[in-house]
Steps between C-alpha positions, in 0.01 A plus 500: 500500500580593150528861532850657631635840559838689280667729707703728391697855560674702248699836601439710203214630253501213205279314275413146645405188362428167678332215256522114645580223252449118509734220522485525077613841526123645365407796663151468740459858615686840510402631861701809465581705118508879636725801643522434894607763784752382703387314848358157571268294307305205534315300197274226529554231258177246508543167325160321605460461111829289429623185523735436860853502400789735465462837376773808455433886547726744354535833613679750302560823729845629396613191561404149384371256747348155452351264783356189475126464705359077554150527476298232658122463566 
């Protein structure tokens, strides 16, 4: 299945942004680029047009996070 689900939760009002990359470091997609209440939030990142192989999403919500995601088909 090459689609997966970002969960996240921030605890105040801030501007989000959550863009995945490739192994190369080029960017694919921004997901997220805009001003977010706080709560809970869940993106859908689909990658049935890629190659399989490892992939990195960024999220930038006050704080900088970076995960790595293995997509395989």
């Amino acid at each position: 299945n090459p689609t997966t689900a970002i969960k996240f939760k921030i605890d105040s009002p801030q501007f989000v942004i959550l863009d995945v990359f490739n192994v190369n470091g080029e960017k694919i997609v921004t997901l997220v680029n805009k001003y977010l209440q706080p709560g809970s939030y869940n993106f859908n990142f689909d990658g049935t047009n890629l190659a399989s192989g490892i992939y990195f999403y960024r999220l930038n919500a006050g704080k900088l996070f970076i995960k790595k995601m293995n997509l395989v088909k």
